[in-house]
N, C-alpha and C positions, 0 to 999 in steps of 0.2 A: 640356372644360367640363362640369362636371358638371348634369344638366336644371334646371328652373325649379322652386322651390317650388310656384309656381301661375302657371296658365295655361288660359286657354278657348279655344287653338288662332287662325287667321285672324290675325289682324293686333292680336289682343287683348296689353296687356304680358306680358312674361315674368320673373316677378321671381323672383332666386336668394335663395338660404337664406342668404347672408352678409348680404342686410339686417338678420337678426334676430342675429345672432352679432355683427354691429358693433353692433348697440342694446344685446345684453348686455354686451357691452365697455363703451362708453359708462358702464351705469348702476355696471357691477363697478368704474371707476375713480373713480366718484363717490361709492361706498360705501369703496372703501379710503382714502378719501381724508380721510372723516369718523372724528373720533377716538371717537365714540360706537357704534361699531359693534363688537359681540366679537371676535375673534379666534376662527377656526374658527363663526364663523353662515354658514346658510343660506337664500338668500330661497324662500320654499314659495308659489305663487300656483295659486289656484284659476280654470280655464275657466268658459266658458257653460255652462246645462243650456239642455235643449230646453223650449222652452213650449209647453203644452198652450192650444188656445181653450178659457178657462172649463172646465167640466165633460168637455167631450168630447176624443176619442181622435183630432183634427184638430192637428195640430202646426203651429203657425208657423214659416216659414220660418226657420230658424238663424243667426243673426250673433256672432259671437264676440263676448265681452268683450273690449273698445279696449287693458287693459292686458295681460292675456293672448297678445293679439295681437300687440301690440309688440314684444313679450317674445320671443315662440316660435313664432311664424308659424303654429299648427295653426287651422284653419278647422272644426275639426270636437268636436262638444261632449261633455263628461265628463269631460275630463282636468283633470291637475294638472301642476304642474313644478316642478322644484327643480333651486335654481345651487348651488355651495360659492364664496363670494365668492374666499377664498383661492386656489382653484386654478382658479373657471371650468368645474368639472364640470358638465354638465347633464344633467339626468335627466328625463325624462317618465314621466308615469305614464296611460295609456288602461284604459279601461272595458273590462270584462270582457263580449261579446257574445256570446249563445247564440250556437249556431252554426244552431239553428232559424231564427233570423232569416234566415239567408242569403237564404232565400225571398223575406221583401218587402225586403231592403236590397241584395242583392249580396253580391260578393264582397268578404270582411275581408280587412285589411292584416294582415297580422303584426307583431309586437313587432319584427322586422328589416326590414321594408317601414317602418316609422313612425319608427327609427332612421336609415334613409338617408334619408328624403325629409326630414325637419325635420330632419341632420344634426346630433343629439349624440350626447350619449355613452352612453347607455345608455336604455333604453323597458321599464318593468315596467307591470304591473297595478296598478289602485287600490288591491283588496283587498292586496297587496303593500307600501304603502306604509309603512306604519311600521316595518315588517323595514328596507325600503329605507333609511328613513333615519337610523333606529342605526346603519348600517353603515357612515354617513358620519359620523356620530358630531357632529351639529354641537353647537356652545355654545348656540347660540340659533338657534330658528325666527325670521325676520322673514317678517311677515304684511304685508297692504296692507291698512289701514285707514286713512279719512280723508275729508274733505269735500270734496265740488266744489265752487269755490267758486262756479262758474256756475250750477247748478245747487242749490247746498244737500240733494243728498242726498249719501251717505255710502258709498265704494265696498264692496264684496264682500270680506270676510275668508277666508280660504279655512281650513277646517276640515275634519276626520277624525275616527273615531271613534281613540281612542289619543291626539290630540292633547293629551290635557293629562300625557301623562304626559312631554311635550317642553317645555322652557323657550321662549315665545315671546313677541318684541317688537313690538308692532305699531304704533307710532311713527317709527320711522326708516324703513320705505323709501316710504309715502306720498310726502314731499313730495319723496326724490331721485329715485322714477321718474319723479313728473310735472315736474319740473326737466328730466328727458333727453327727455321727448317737446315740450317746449317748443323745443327745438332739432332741426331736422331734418340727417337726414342725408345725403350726397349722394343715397343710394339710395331715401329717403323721396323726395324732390323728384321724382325721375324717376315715380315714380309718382304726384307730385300734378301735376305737370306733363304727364300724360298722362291722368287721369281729368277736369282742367283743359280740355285739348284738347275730347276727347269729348264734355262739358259743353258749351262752347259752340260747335260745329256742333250738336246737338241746339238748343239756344237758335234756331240759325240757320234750322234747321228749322220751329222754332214760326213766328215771324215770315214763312217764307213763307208757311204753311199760314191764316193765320188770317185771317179773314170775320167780319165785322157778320152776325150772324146764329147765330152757331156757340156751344156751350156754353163755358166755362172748362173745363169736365174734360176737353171731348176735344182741346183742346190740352197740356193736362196729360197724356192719355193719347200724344199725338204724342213730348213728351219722352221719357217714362219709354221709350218702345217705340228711339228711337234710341240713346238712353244704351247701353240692354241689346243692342238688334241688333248696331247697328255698334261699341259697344265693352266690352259683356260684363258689363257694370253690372247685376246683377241685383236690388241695392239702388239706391234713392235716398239721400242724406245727411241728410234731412228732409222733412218731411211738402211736398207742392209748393205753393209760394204761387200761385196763377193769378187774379190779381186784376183786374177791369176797372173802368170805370168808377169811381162812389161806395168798390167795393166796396176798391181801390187806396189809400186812406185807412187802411185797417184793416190790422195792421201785420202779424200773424200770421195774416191770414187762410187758410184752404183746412182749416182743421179740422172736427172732425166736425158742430159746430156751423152750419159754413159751408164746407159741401165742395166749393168748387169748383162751384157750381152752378147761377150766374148765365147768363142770353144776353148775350152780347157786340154791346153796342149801336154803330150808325154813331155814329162821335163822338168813343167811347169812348176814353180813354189806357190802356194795361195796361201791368201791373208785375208780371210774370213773375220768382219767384225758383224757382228750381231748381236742382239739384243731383245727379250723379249719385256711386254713391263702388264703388270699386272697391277689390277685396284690405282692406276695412276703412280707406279712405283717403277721404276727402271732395273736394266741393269747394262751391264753394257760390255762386252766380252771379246777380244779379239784372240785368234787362235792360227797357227801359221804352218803350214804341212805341206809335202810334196804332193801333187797331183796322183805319183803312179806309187804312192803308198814307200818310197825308198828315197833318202834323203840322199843327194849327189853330197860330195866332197866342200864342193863351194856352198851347196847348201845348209850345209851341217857347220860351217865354218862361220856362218852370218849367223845362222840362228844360234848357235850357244852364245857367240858375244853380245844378243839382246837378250837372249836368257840372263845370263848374267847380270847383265844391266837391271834386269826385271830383278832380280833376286835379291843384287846387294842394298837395292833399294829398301826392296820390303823389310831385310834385317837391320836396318837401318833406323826407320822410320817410328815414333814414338813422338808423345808429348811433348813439345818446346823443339822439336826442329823444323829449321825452315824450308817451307816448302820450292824454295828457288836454290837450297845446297842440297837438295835431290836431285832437282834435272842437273845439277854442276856436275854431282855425281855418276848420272847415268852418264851423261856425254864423257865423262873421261873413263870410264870403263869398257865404252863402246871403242876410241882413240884409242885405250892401252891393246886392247882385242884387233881392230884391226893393223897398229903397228906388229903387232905379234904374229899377225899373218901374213905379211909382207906387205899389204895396201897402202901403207903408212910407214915413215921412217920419219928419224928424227925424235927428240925432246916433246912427251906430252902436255909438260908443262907450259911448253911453248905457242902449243896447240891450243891448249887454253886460251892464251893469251888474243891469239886472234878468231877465236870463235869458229874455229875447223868443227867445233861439232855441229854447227847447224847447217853445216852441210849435209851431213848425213841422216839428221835428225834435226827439220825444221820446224817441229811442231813442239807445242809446249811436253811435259811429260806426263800430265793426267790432268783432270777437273771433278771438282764435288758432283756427286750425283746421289738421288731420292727421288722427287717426285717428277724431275723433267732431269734428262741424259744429262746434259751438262748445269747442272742445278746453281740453286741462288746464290747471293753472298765470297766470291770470289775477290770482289775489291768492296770493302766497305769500306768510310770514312777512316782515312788514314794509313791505309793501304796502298803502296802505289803500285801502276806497273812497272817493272826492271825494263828499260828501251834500250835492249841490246840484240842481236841474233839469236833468232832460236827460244831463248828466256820468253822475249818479249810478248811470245806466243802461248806463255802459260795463262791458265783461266784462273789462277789464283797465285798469291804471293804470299800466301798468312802464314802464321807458326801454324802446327799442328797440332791440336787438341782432345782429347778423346771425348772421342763419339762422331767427329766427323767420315763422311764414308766417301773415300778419293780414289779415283783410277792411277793407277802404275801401268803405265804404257810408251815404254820407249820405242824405237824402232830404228831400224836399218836401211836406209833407202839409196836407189842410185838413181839421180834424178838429173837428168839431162842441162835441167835449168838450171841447177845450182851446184853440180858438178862444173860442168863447162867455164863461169865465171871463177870458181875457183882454182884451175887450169892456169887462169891466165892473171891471176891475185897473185904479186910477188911476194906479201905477206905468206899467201897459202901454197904456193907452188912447190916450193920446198920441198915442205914434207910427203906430197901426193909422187906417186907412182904409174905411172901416166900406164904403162907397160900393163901392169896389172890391172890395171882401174879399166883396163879398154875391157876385159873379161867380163867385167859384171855389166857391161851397158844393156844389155836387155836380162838382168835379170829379174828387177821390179823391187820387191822390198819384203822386209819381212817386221811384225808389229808382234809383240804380245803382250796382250793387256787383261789386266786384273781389275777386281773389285775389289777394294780397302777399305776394313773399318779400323780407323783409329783408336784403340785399347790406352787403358791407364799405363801399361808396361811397353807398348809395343805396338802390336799390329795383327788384324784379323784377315788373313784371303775368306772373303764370301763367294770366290770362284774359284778354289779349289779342287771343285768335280772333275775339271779337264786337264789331260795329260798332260804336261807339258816336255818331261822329258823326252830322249829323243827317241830310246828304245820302247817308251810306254804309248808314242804315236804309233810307230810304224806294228807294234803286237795290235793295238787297237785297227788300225787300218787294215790288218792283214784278215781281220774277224769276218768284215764283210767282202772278201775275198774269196 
């Protein structure tokens, strides 16, 4: 058997180079498949370059570009590569390295070391590359260009000096690569199914370690350090949410704005999302717990009605349903939950009708994730977004299909800014509770979120490891006690 592409040795995964040799198969049958594509094209995809901090000679840590990666499995930046749809040839092309450098980098691979280890067919020099690719003679360069649609920016074209003396399309392989990373493949899973693992023993971690008294980042710092120790995670998959208290409301928090930098008060509920991602793989896990290890009344009352939410989902969820009658779903489970606690009276169906759940829950209720947190293909041609409250903020709208792998993540939140107008919404006043609803103003929110892989029957949690119930938190909390 021939060695792993990558590996950081101990108990870390060991992934072979046929994962990326089946992702090129995958997108090469997806390309011959389409009657728009030339006869004799070649798709040409440009890597990561290194980024410099601002002005200075400090380099940030290096992450490949997600499609890049997919593609050709090199971890290391400056390169290009090129397939011949028709035959499947692959070519890399790597940067040309003084050999001065040797000094501060090590020792260089060779054009035959970077040939076996990403196993294709041939590894030249960039400067090399337009010789290279007359020789393949294609009809047409196809390029990667095109919009995220989670995002709305617009991926990396990959370019050369020479390049315009080549005929190039760069329409057609945009929306088919992000069509193949939509579907994982056996060999993706294993890998999201172990940076998954990793991910919540780390989760399990936080929760012992944390005290009334301790900051948010240095639980945040307890993640990131087990993610990497114990399973080689040297990235996270997103910036770490470490929210306590009030702070648990705020949906994105832990940015520069608000880095994680609160005291974690007796009392407190926290909603911890983290995420570690490995080999350019994510995962992305939110978990939600008392501070001082004992869930109050009021808190045990929010969190099973998003437990719930989280749950009748997942038993739900299977091939040919649509991903916009899931959040319909959580939202009205969370409404039947809090009508049933008294926060809410009145008709849920009515509830419905004027969007009372995105009050509570203003955020879509999960997005595809693989090789970047909230990954590609959410809106392809012919997808639209739903322009309503709440929906509108989903990162995708498709049927469900097996092999896709989606976050289940509803939440509970009491949110100043969108309480308040609802207050005063004679559609929504009604049914709100003003009496009870003053109760929760600082209590913040509570999220929990899964990893899903879409099954021929059903549905797979790939985050499974962490407790969720409520007696399985507070035994677990009580361990590091």
């Amino acid at each position: 058997m021939p060695p792993p592409i990558y590996s950081l040795g101990g108990k870390t995964f060991p992934v072979p180079a046929k994962l990326h040799s089946d992702n090129r198969g995958r997108l090469l049958n997806r390309l011959r498949g389409n009657k728009d594509v030339p006869s004799g094209a070649v798709i040409l995809l440009e890597g990561g370059k290194e980024i410099n901090q601002y002005c200075t000679d400090i380099e940030l840590v290096f992450r490949q570009e997600s499609f890049f990666m997919w593609t050709f499995g090199v971890e290391l930046s400056g390169f290009f590569g090129a397939i011949s749809v028709e035959t499947g040839k692959t070519v890399l092309f790597a940067p040309k390295i003084p050999e001065a450098y040797i000094v501060y980098v090590g020792k260089l691979m060779s054009n035959e070391d970077l040939k076996e280890r990403y196993a294709v067919d041939e590894v030249h020099f960039v400067e090399e590359m337009a010789e290279v690719l007359r020789a393949m003679q294609p009809s047409t360069l196809l390029t990667l260009k095109g919009v995220n649609t989670d995002s709305g920016l617009t991926s990396h074209e990959a370019t050369f000096d020479s390049i315009d003396k080549f005929t190039v399309d760069n329409s057609i392989l945009h929306p088919e690569i992000s069509e193949c990373r939509v579907f994982k493949s056996p060999g993706e899973l294993e890998i999201l199914r172990y940076v998954c693992q990793v991910s919540c023993e780390a989760h399990k971690e936080v929760m012992r370690k944390v005290r009334p008294g301790m900051q948010e980042y240095q639980l945040e710092s307890t993640f990131k350090h087990h993610v990497y120790y114990h399973g080689g995670c040297r990235h996270v998959a997103y910036t770490c949410i470490c929210a306590s208290g009030i702070n648990a409301s705020v949906l994105d928090y832990g940015h520069a704005g608000a880095p994680n930098n609160r005291q974690i008060l007796d009392g407190d509920i926290c909603s911890f999302d983290m995420g570690g991602e490995y080999y350019c793989y994510a995962s992305d896990i939110t978990c939600a717990f008392p501070a001082n290890g004992k869930f109050t009344a009021d808190q045990r009352m929010i969190y099973e009605a998003v437990l719930k939410a989280n749950r009748v989902v997942f038993k739900t969820m299977k091939p040919g349903v649509l991903w916009p009658d899931m959040h319909r779903l959580a939202e009205r489970v969370l409404l039947e939950e809090l009508t049933r606690h008294g926060l809410l009276k009145g008709d849920v169906d009515e509830m419905m009708k004027v969007y009372l759940g995105a009050v509570f829950m203003p955020h879509g209720l999960g997005h595809f994730m693989g090789c970047d947190t909230h990954d590609v293909g959410g809106y392809p041609k012919g997808v639209d977004r739903i322009q309503r409250p709440g929906i509108k903020n989903l990162r995708t709208a498709r049927v469900l299909q097996a092999g896709m792998v989606i976050t289940v993540e509803p939440g509970c939140y009491f949110i100043a800014e969108t309480l308040e107008p609802a207050l005063k919404n004679p559609d929504m006043m009604p049914f709100l509770c003003p009496d009870v609803l003053e109760r929760f103003k600082n209590f913040g929110g509570v999220r929990i979120e899964d990893d899903v892989l879409v099954t021929q029957d059903g549905a797979e949690n790939l985050s499974s490891g962490v407790p969720r119930e409520i007696d399985e938190i507070e035994a677990l909390m009580a361990e590091g006690r």
